[in-house]
C-alpha positions as CSV (number, residue, x, y, z in Angstrom):
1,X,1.0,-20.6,73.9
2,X,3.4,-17.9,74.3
3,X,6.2,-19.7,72.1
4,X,3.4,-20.3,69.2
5,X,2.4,-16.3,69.4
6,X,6.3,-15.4,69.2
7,X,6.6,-18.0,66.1
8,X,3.8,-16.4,64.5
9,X,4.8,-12.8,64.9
10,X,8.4,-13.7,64.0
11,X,6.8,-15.2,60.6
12,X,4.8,-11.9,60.4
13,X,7.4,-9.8,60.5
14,X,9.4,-11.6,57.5
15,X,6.4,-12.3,55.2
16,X,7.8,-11.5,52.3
17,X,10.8,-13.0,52.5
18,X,9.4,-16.3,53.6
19,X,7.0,-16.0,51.0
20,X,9.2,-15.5,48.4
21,X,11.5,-18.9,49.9
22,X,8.5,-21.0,50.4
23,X,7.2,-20.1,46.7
24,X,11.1,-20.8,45.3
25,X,10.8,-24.4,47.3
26,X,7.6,-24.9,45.7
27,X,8.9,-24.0,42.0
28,X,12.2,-26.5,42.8
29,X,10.0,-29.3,44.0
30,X,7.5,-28.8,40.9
31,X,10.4,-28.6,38.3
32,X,12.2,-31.9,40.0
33,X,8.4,-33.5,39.4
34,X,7.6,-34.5,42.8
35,X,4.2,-35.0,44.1
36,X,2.0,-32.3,44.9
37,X,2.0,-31.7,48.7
38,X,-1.2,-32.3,51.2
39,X,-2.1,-29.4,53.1
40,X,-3.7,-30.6,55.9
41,X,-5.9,-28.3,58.1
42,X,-5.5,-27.2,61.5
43,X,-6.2,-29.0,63.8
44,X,-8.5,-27.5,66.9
45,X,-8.3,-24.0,65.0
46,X,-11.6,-23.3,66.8
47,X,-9.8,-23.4,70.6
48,X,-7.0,-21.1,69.2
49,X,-7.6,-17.2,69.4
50,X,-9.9,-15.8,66.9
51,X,-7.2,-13.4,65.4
52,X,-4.8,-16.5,64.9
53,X,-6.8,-19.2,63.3
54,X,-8.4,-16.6,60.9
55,X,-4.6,-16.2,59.8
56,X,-3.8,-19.8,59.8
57,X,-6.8,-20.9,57.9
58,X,-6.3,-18.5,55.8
59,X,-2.8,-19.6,54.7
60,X,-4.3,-22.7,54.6
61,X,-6.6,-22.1,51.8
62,X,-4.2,-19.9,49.8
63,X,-1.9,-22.5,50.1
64,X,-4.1,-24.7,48.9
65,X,-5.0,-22.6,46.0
66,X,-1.9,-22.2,44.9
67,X,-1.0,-25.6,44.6
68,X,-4.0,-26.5,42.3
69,X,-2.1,-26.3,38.7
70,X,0.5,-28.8,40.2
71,X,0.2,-32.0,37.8
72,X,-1.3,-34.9,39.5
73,X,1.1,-37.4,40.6
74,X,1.8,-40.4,38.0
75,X,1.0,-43.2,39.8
76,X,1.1,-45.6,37.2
């Protein structure tokens, strides 16, 4: 538990910057036409500590938001 807390405050502590490579990846993989990814929630974010999964589902859904204009994949 310790570890994840570390992981999260490490990725707190960069935001920007990660935000700014995970939107780049994003742009690259859209532009290359690959399939729109699956966010998956959470899993068990109700066991985890109230401050934590508010974060992670909240990533979640913007993440999820963000990926909406991404063209359905052409599986024809």
């Amino acid at each position: 538990m310790i570890a994840r807390w570390e992981a999260m405050l490490e990725t707190l502590k960069f935001c920007k910057r990660r935000a700014k490579c995970l939107a780049r990846t994003i742009q690259r993989w859209k532009a290359e036409g690959e399939a729109r990814p699956y966010i998956v929630p959470i899993p068990r974010t109700h066991a985890m500590p109230a401050a934590l999964g508010i974060v992670s589902g909240g990533l979640t859904v913007q993440l999820i938001d963000a990926l909406k204009t991404w063209p359905a994949a052409d599986t024809s």
